[in-house]
Structure formats: C-alpha cells, structure tokens
N, C-alpha and C positions, 0 to 999 in steps of 0.2 A: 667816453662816458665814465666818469667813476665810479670805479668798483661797489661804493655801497650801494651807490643808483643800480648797477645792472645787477645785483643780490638781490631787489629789492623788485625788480620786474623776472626776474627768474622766476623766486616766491609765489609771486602775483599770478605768475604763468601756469604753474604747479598748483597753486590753490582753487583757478578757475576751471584748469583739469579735471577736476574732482569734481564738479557739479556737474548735476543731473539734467540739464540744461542747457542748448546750445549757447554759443554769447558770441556777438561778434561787434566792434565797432569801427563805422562807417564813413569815410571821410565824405565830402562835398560830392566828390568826384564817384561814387559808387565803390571807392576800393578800401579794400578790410586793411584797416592798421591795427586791429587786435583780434584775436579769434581763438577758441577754446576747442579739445580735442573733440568734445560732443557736439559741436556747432559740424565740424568736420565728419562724422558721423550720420548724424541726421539727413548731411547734405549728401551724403556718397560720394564725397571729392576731396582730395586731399590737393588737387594742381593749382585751379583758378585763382590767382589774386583777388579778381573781384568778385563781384558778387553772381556770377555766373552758374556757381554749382549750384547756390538756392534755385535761377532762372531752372535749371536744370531738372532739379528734383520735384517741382510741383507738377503735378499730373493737369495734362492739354485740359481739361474742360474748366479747370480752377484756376488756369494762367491767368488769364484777363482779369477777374477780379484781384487777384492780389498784388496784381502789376500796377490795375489803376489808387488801391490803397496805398501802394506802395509812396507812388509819386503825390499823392494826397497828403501822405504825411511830410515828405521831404518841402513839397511848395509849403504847406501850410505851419511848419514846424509843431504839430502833434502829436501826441499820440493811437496807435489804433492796436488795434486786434481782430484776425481772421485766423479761421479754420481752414484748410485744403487738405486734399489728400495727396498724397507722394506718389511720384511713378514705381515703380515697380511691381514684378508678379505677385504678391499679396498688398490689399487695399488698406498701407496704412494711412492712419491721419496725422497730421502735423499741426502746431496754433502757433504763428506769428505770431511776434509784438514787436512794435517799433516805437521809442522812445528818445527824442529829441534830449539832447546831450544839454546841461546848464552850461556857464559861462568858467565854473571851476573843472568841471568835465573836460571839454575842449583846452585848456591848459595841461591839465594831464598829461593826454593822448599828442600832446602837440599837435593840435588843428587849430585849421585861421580862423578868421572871427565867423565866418561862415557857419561853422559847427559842423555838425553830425550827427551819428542816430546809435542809437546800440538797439543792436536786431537780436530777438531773441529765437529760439525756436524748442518746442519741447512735444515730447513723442506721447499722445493722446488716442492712440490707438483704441487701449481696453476702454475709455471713459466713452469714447463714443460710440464702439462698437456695444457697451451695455445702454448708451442713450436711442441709439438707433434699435436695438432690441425691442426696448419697452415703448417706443414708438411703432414697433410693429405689431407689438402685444396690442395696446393700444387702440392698433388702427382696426385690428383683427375683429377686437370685442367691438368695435363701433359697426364692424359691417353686420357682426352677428345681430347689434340692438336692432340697425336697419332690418335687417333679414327677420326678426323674430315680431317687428311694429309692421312691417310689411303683410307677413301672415296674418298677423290678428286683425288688421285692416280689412285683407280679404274676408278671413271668417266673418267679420264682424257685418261687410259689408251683403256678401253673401247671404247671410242669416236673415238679416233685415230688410232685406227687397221684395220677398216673398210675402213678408207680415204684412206688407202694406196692402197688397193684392184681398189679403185672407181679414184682416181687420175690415175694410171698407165693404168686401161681402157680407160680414157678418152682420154691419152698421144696416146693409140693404136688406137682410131678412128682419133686423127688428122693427125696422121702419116698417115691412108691411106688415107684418104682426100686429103691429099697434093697431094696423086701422080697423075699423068695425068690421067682423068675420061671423057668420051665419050661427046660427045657434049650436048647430052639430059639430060644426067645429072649430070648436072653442078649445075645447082642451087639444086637440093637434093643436093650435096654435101658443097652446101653452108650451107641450112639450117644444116645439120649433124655437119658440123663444127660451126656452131653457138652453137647447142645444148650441142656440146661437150666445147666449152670456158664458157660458163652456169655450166658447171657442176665444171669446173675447179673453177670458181669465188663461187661458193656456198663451196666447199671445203674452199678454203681460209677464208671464211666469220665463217664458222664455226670451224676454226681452230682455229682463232682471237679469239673467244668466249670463247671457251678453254683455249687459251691464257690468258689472263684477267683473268678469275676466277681464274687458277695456282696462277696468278702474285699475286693477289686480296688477297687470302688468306695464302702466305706469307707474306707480308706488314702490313696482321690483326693479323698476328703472328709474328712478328719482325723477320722473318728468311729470308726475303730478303738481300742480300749483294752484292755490288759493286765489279766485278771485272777488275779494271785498267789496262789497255794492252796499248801499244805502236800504234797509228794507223794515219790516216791522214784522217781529218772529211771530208773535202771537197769531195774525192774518194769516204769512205764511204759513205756519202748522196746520192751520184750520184746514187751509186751500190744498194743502200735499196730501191731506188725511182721507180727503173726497176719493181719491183712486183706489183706497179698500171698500167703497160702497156696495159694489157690486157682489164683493165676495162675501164681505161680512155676514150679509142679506143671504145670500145662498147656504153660508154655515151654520145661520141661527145663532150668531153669535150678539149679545151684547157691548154694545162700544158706548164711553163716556170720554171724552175730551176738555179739559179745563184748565184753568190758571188758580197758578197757588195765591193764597195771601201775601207771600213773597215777593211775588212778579210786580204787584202794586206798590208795594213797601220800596223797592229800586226805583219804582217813579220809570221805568223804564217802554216807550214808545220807538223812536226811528233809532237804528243801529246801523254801525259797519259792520259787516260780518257777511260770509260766505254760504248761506244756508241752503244753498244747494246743494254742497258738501255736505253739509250736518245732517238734510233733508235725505242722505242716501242711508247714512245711520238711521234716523228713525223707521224709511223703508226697509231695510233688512228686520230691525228688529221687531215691526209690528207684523212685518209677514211669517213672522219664526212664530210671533206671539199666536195669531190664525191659526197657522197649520197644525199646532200642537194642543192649542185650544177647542178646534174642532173635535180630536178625536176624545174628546172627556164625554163621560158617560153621564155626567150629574150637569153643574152649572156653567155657562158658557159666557165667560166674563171678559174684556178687555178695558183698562182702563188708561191714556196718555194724560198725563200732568206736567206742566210743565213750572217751574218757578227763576228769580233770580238770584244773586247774591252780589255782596259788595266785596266779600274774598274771596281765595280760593277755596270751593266748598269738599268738606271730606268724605262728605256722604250724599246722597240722595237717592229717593227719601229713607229716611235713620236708617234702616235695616239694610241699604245697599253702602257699601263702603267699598269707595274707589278704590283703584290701584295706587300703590304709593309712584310716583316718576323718576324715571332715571334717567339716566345721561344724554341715552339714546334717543327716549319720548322728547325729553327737553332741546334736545340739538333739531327735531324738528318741528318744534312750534316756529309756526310765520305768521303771526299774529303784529308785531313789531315793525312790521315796513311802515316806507311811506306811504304806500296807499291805503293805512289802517286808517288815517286821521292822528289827528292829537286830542283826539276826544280822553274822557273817562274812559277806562275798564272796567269794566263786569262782566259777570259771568251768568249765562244760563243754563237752568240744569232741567231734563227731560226723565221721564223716565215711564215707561209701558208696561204698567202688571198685568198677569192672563190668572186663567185658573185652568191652566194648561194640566199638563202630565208633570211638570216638573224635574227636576235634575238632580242627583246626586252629588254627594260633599264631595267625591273622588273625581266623577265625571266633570263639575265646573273648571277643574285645574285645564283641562283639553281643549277648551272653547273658542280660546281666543288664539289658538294656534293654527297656521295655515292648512287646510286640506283635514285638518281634524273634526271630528264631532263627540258628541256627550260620549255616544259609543258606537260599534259596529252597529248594531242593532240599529240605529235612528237612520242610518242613510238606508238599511236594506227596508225598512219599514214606511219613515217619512218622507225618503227622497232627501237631495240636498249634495253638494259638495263641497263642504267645508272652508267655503272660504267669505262669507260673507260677515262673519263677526272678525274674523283679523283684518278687513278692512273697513271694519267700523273703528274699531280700536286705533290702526293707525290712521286714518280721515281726525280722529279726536285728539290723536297728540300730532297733525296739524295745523290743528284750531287752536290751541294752547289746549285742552283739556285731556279727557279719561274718562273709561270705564268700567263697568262693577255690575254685581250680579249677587243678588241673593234666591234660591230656590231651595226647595224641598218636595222630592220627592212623591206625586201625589196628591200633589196641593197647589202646584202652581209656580211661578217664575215672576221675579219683577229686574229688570234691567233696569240701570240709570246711566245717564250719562250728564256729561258737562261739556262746555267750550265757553272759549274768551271773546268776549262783542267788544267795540268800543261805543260810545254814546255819539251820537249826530253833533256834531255842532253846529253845521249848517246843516238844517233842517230843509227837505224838498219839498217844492210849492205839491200842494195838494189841490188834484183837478176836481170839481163836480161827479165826475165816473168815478174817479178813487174812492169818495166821500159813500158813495152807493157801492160800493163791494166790499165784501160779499153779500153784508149783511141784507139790505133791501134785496138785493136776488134771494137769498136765502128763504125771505118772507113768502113770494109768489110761489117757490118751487114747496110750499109744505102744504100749501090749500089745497092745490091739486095732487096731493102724494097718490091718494087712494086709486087715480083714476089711472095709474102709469106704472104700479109695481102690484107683484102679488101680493097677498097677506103673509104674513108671516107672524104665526104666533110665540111670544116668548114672556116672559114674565120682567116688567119694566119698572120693578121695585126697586133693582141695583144695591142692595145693601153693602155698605160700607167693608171694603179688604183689610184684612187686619194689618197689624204694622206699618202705616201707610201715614201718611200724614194726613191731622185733619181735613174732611172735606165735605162740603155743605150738599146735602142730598139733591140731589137731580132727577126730577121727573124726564125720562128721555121721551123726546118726540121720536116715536116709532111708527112703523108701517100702518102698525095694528093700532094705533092712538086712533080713537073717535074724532071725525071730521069736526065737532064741534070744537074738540079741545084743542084741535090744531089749529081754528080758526082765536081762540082766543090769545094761543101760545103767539101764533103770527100776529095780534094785535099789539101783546106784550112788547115783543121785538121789533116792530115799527116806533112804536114810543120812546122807546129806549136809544132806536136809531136818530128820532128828532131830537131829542134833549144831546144827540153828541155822545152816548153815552154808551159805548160798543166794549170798552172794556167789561163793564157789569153785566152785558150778555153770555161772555166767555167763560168769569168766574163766577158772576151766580147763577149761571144757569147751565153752565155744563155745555159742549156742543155736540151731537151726534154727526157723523159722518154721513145719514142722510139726510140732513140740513143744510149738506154743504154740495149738492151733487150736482155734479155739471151739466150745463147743458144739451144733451145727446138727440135732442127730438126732434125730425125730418122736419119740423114748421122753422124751427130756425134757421134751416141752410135753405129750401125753399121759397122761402120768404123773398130773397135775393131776385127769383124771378120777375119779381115788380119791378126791377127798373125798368126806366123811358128809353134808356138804349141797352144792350146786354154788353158787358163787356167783355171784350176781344181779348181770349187768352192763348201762349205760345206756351204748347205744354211738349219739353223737349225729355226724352223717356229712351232709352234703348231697350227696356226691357216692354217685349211688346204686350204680356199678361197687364202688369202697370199702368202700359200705357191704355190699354182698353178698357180696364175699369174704373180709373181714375179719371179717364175723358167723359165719360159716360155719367161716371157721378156729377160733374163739374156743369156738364148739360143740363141735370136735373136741376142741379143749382141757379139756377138761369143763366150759364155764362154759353157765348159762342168759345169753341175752342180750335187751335189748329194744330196737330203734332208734327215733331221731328224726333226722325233717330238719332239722331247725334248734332254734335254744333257745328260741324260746317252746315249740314241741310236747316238747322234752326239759323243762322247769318244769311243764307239764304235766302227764306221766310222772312226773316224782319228786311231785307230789304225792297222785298215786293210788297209786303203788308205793313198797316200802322196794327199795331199792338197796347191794348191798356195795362199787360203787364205778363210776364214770363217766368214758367217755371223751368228751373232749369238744373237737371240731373247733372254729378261731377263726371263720375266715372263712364265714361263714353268712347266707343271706339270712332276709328277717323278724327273727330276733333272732339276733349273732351272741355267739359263745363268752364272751367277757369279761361281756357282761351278764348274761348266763345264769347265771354261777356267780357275779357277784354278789347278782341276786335269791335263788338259791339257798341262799348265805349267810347274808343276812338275814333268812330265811325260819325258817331255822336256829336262830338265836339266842332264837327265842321257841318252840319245838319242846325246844331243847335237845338236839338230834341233832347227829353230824355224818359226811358222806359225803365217804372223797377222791375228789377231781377231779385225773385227770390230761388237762392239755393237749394233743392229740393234731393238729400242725401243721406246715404247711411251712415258717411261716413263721419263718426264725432268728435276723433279727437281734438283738441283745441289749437294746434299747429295746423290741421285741415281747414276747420272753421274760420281762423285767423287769412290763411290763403285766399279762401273763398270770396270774404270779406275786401283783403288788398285788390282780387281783380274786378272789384266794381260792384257785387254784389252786394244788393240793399240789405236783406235779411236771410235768413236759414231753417226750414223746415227741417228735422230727424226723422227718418225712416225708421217705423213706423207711424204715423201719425195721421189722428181723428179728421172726417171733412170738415167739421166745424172750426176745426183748430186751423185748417186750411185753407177755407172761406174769410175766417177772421182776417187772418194774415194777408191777402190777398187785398181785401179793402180797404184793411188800413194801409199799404204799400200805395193803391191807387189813389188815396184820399189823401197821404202826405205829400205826393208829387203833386196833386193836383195845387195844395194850397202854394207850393213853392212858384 
C-alpha cells in the first residue's frame, strides 16, 4: 500500500474515532471492513469480526425485530431505522441505522459490486428515557381525566335518577289538583298545588347545578364541542324561554321578550349555529336575572331582546360593551369547520335587562371568573356557586363571540352577549306541524289561561328601561289580562299566523313566557288511552322507586307495560314477548343497556323484526350519547324528564317504524 494511501486511512481512522457515533461498514458477507472505536463501545466487544457483538448487545425481547429489519434492508438495499434496548444491568437504549453504500462507496471500502451497508449506532439513552417519561406523565393525566369523567358520571348519574321519581310525583299531584275539588277545599288544593310547582322549581334548580358542573368539567378538559344544526334562533328563544313560566309567575315577576329592528334589517331566518350551547348562556343569565329580581322591593322587571348584525358588534345594547378578545378567546372559536356551511356570517346578539339589586363598579371585575361572585355576601344571601357566568363566557368564545355587563348598584343589571351564525344555504323543507309551532299552540293555550293558573296581580304597563335600545311598547298578555282581551290578542295572532307573518308577532308584539308554555295537562298524556290496541311497552329500569312510578304513570297513559331489571331479563322478555317499543335504562347491573340492544339487534336481523329502542338515562355526555346511539338505539330520553316529553317520544319512535 503506499505510504500516502495508508496516511490517509490512518487520518480517516483517527478522525471517525472522534465521533460521537458508532460507524461500522459491512461487507456482503455480514463482516465489518471499517469500524470506529464508539461503534466498539456501544457494542461491549472489541473481539468479533463480524457483526456478532451488535447480535450480542441487543437485549432478547428486541432481537427479532431488528434482525428481521436488519435482513430487510440488506435484501432490499434500503434504508431503515430502529430503536432497541441493550443488554445489560441498566436499560439503555440504542437507534440503528443502516444505509446501503453507492457505487463510489463500495470502491472505497474495496467491495464487489454487491455492496454493503454502513451500520450506525448512537446511544439515546436520556432522549428516550425523558420520551418515555412524558409518556408516563401523560398517561398518568389521562387515567386521572378518566377517573375524574368517571366520578362526575356517577354523580351526575346518581343525582338524576331520583329526579325523575320526585318530577313525575309532583306532575301526579298537579294533575289532581286540577280536577274539580269541593268548595272547602279549594284553597288546600291551592296550597298543594303550590307545594307541588315548589317542588318542580327545586328539581330544575338542581338539575341546572348538574348541568354546570357536566358543562364545567368538559370545558376544564377541552372535550366540550359544538354541534351546528340548521335552526331559527328567534322560535328557538321563544321555546327555551317557556321553562321560566313557572317561576316567573311565582315571583311576580314581569317578562317581555322581542326582536330588535335589527334582527329584520339581517333579513335573517334558518341558521347554522349551535343554540343549544348559546341556549345554556341565556339560561344562566335569565335565572341570575329572577333570583336577584325577586328580591327588589319596588318594580319587578325582566326584559330578553335579541337582535342581528352584519359585523362583529362592540356593544349590545349601547350601554353593554363587550370584552375586547384575545388570543385565548380566539384560539377557541369553532365556528370555521366544515360543518358550519359556507354560508354568510352574522352574528346575533342577546341581551336580559332585570331591575334586579344590581352590582357594583368593583364587584363586575369578579363575575366572569370561575367559583367567583359579585361578593361573599350573594352566595351566603342568594345562594349560587360561582360558576355559571365563566361558563357562559367561555360557551361564547366558542361560538365566535362574547360578553359584557353593565349594572349599577340598585337599579338593576343588563347582560349582553353575542355569537357567530352562518346563514342556511340550503334551506330545510318545512313540514305543516313546523308551520303550526309555536305560534297556533300558543293561540289555544291563552283563551284558556284563566282556567289553569292562579291570578296574579302585577302592573302590565312595562314602561320602557333606560339606556336600552329603542322598543315599541308591549301590552303583555298576562295571567291577570281580561278573558276578552286575550280573546282578541289570540285573534290578532291567528291572523298574523295566516298571512305567514310570525316575524311581526315577536317584534311587534313582544312575546311573554306564558304564551309560550308547554303542554303540562293530564288530558294530553291521557288522551293516548283511545287507542284500538294499547301499545305494548318493555320498560327496562334497575332502579325499582323508577321503575314503579314510571310503570304506573305509563298505565295511565294508556300503554300496557312489562318491566325488567336489567338487560339480560329485558332479552329475555323480548324474546317471549312482541313489543311496540322499549325503554331501555344504560346503567345496569348483570347486563347493561348498550349490550342489551345490541344483542337485541342482532337477534333482529335473522327474525327480520324490528323494535325501537329508546335510551332512557342520566347519563349525558355526548361520547355516552354517541354509544348509545352506535348500539342500535333509536332515540334518548335525559333523566330527568316530563311524561309528556315521554309519551311524545314513544309515539313518534312507534309511528316512524311503523311507516318504514
């Protein structure tokens, strides 16, 4: 070899020395014709010619795979890269790489045309033992989310099994109440029915509480999500508003409901938008508006307005000015998917004045922060746990929107808020029922107002709130309103209904909350007793209070019923008995609800039957819901929830299988 050649591979020798980095090259034959002192290192061998010390140093359970990469890359002449760990008493890590030699390479090295590989190997110890760290961190916080969705599941579920028990008793005291009662006891039947809208309002109050914390602790786990639907905000508001009827009426409170001039001027009708979300905002903040309204000593005022805008609005109305957005609000608006449309954007903006107690300049800074209130004093006074206005705030930045608050001390409270719609482009067919709600119900339930609720006297002048934006005066149809004038006002409102013309009900006439109030009255669940055959229901319950009042009401209803405790005994039942349709509780001991209607299902398919299943649960998060759904289940009742709500759902579950 000439001297400068072996100068020149000495060099070469000494220079790969020095890298941090095993190196080795590999002839055909598996045996190193070049190798570097770290490559020797790495391996713990300084003997083997071939490649034996690597075989050597990779620890038994990572043999096979990097044996068979190994030969992968040699047959295929590529590249690859794998991770193992090394034998010995502490678990380090090691990362191949193997790299097929070019054609000037193999001259080099003096190899035949066959080639070779240069094997690398580098010591990756710390990177993986901080990867595998934060993978444990990781996994840690993921069992804790489990463990912490797990509990609130319970509670949640817990909470809400009892309500249904104690809601449907109460539903069975008012029903008899109503019916004609002796002259002497008339007023026990008042107080009775007092006690029973008491018990109804405490229900709701602790459902809400339920609510919020659910809400609370997705939003602290980023597993809250928007779901966009096709709807018409103005209907919807009307219809969410109906659920303060009861209370209102008990606090002697005045309510006015309406659309700005604005809401018309947008031209705005069907929207994408999530207003069930938005709909939890205006629930918190008209129930904050109540509670605090009540205790005022003079006038007892609540007013919702709602309007549009074609930008992003800074204010509403003038005197509220939103929060400015930052980074954080902006990073979660999801308004911007695909399942928003490619409609238009616009934006609606709400807002609930009271003539409440009011809030101080220092106190509004606290409001919007979790587990906070104005002060000590409102939680030991009004009750309340501070977190339903920071889950209004964040529900509105992600809508795209925000909110704001102007109060004074004394005088009252106006909240506004905003969020981002986009406009329909395809527009949904509109059935004959659609075209009739709310409005024509609305009409029948005012003629008979007087014969179904106490009097209630309040003063129905409504004069205009200051700082507010224009608003065209509102004679409110009230309790205490003369039968005749509620006979005319329901004229007005049927006319209005035939000309098409429902917008001009809203914003010229203002809507009160008991114009809007749901059906509650024993003749509509009832009624059901006329059919020609009663329909055959599987009401599958572990809890046995549930299950005996809920059978019992369902009886009334006119249905034949048959129970099980859990879903093997309900598979069971369905296969001894035919069924017109099944409710069917999740949580269940021996077999619970999801399995149950999937064996039922599949049971199905070679029958050629098919029976709906509706879910009947506390449980509401929307990955439950979602389950429920995948194992066959048609629809989903929430625990708590009204007969008639129950009823409904029942028949239409029967009457869409039947048409199919």
């Amino acid at each position: 070899m000439p001297k400068g050649e072996h100068c020149g591979n000495i060099c070469a020798q000494q220079l790969a020395d020095t890298l941090p980095v095993g190196v080795a090259v590999v002839n055909p034959r598996d045996e190193i014709v070049f190798v570097n002192r770290r490559f020797h290192e790495l391996t713990a061998s300084r003997l083997p010619k071939g490649l034996d010390c690597l075989s050597q140093s990779i620890h038994y359970d990572d043999y096979e795979q990097i044996a068979e990469a190994y030969h992968v890359a040699v047959q295929t002449k590529t590249g690859i890269r794998r991770e193992y760990r090394a034998t010995g008493k502490t678990e380090d890590w090691r990362a191949l790489s193997l790299t097929p030699l070019d054609e000037d390479d193999v001259e080099q090295f003096g190899l035949s045309d066959n080639g070779g590989l240069i094997c690398m190997i580098s010591d990756i110890t710390l990177e993986k033992t901080a990867e595998l760290l934060q993978r444990k961190i990781a996994d840690d916080a993921k069992q804790r989310k489990q463990q912490q969705e797990r509990f609130i599941d319970m509670i949640s579920h817990e909470v809400r099994n009892p309500l249904s028990a104690i809601l449907h008793c109460a539903e069975d005291i008012m029903d008899a109440v109503q019916d004609e009662a002796p002259e002497g006891a008339k007023e026990q039947m008042a107080r009775i029915a007092e006690a029973a809208e008491t018990i109804n309002l405490c229900i709701a109050h602790q459902k809400k509480i339920i609510d919020d914390v659910l809400i609370y602790s997705k939003l602290d786990a980023s597993m809250l999500t928007l779901s966009p639907q096709q709807v018409q905000p103005k209907t919807h508001v009307a219809t969410l508003l109906t659920m303060f009827r009861p209370e209102l009426r008990k606090q002697r409170i005045e309510f006015q409901y309406q659309l700005d001039q604005s809401y018309a001027d947008c031209d705005l009708d069907w929207v994408v938008a999530d207003l069930d979300k938005m709909g939890q905002v205006l629930i918190n903040l008209v129930s904050n508006a109540i509670k605090f309204t009540a205790q005022s000593e003079s006038e007892r005022k609540i007013r919702v307005s709602m309007g549009a805008s074609k930008i992003r609005p800074p204010s509403y109305p003038p005197n509220v000015v939103f929060f400015e957005p930052n980074e954080a609000a902006l990073k979660l608006d999801s308004t911007g998917g695909p399942d928003w449309g490619r409609g238009e954007s616009a934006y609606i903006m709400v807002a609930v004045k009271d003539t409440g107690i009011g809030i101080s300049d220092q106190h509004q800074k606290l409001l919007f922060e979790r587990f906070k209130q104005a002060t000590p004093r409102t939680d030991r006074i009004y009750g309340g746990y501070g977190l339903g206005l920071n889950i209004s705030r964040r529900l509105c930045h992600m809508h795209g929107g925000e909110i704001g608050v102007s109060s004074k001390e004394g005088e009252g409270s106006t909240f506004g808020f905003f969020f981002t719609i986009r406009r329909c482009v395809d527009m949904p067919e509109i059935t004959e029922e659609d075209r009739e709600s709310p409005v024509d119900e609305l009409c029948h339930q005012i003629k008979d107002l007087d014969s179904k609720t106490p009097d209630v006297a309040r003063d129905t002048s409504m004069a205009d709130f200051s700082q507010d934006p224009p608003v065209t005066h509102v004679n409110e149809v009230a309790v205490s309103t003369k039968s005749d004038d509620r006979k005319d006002h329901s004229a007005e409102l049927a006319a209005a209904v035939s000309r098409g013309d429902s917008s001009s009900i809203a914003s010229r006439h203002g809507t009160n909350v008991d114009e809007f109030s749901t059906k509650q009255e024993p003749k509509a669940i009832t009624d059901m007793s006329k059919l020609e055959r009663p329909h055959h229901i599987l009401f599958v319950e572990d809890n046995i209070i549930n299950q005996r009042v809920l059978s019992r009401k369902l009886k009334i209803a006119g249905f034949e019923v048959t129970t099980a405790n859990n879903g093997q005994e309900a598979l069971d039942a369905w296969e001894r008995h035919t069924f017109d349709c099944i409710l069917m509780d999740q949580e269940m001991p021996v077999m619970d609800g999801n399995s149950a209607t999937r064996e039922i299902r599949a049971l199905e398919k070679r029958k050629g039957t098919r029976v709906p299943i509706l879910g009947v649960t506390a449980n509401v998060r929307q990955d439950q819901q979602a389950d429920m759904l995948d194992a066959g289940m048609d629809g989903i009742v929430h625990k708590p929830y009204k007969m008639l709500e129950l009823c409904d759902k029942i028949r239409d579950s029967i009457r869409a299988t039947e048409i199919e």
